[in-house]
N, C-alpha and C positions, 0 to 999 in steps of 0.2 A: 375450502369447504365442500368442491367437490369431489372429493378423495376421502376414501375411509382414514381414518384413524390409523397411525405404522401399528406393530405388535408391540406390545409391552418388554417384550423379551427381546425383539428388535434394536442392534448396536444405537448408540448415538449418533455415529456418523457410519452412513452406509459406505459402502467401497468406492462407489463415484466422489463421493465426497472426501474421501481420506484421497486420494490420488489429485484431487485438484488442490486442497491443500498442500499436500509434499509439491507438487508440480508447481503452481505460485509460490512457493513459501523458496524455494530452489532456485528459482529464477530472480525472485527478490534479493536473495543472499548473493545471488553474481552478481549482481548489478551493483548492490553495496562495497564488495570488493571492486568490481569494478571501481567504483566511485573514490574507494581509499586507494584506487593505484593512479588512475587519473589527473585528479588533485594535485597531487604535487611535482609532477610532469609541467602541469599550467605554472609553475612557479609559486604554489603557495604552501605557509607554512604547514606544521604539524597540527595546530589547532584549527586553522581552517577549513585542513583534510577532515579532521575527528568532527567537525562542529556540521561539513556538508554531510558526510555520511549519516549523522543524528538528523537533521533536517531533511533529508533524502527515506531515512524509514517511518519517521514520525508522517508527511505530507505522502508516502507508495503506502502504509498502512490504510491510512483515512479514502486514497485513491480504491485499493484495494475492495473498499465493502461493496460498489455494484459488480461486478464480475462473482462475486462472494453471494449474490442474492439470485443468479441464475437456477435454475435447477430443471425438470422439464419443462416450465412453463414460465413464462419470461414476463419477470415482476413489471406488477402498474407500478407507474409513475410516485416517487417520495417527494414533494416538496421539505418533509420535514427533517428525510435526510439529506438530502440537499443544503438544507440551513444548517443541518448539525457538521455535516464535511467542509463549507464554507467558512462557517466558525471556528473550526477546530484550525483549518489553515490560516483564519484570520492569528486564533493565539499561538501556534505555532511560529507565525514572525515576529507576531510582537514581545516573545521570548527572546528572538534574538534580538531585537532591538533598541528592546526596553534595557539599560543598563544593572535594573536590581535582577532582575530574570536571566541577562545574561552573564552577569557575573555569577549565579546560582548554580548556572548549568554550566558551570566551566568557561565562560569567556565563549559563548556559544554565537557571536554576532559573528556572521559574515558578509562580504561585500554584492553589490547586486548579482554581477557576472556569474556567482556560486549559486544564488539562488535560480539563474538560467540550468544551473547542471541540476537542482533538485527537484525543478518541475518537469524537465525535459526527460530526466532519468525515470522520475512518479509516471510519466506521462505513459514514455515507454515499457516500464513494469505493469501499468495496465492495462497496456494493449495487450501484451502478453498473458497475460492474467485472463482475459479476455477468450484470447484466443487458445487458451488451457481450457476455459468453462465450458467452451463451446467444444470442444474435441471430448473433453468426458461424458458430456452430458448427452453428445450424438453416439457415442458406444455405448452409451449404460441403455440397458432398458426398462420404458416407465413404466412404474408401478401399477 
């Protein structure tokens, strides 16, 4: 509110913003391959490769929105997003655990030690993510 209004004719997404999206969006997609070359090095099969990689972008997505909400001035505190990211990782496992939900998404259950690579991998995409926000937003200059 203390900021004019952008221009009408002003893109949707300024140029800091389109570069932190390709740049997160880039690093998310190595990680995911990452994650489908990984996988099955650990000894695990083809569905629990495809099932960590789905669980890996669904929970780096949901990680993904604060890094997402940087911009020159560094957002107050969401509890309500907070409950909505918390939630969404709460149904994100119970997808895979639930037997009708997993059978739906393809036999999408995997064992705990997977879900160690889907937080740890989330965790690390955004730190990364992070550290993209912060490097765009200190070259861009503010409005």
């Amino acid at each position: 509110m203390q900021q004019p209004p952008r221009a009408p004719e002003s893109p949707l997404l300024d140029r800091p913003s389109v570069r932190f999206v390709v740049g997160a969006g880039t690093i998310k997609a190595l990680l995911a391959l990452g994650v489908l070359g990984v996988v099955p090095m650990m000894g695990y099969d083809l569905d629990a490769t495809r099932a960590t990689a789905f669980h890996f972008m669904a929970v780096g997505q949901l990680f993904l929105t604060y890094p997402s909400r940087h911009t020159w001035t560094y957002p107050l505190p969401n509890r309500y997003l907070n409950a909505a990211v918390l939630g969404g990782i709460a149904i994100q496992m119970a997808a895979s655990w639930l037997p009708v939900t997993s059978n739906l998404l393809g036999n999408a259950s995997i064992p705990w030690t997977l879900w160690l690579v889907v937080f740890g991998t989330a965790a690390l995409s955004w730190s990364l993510a992070e550290a993209v926000s912060r490097v765009v937003w200190r070259q861009s200059e503010q409005p």
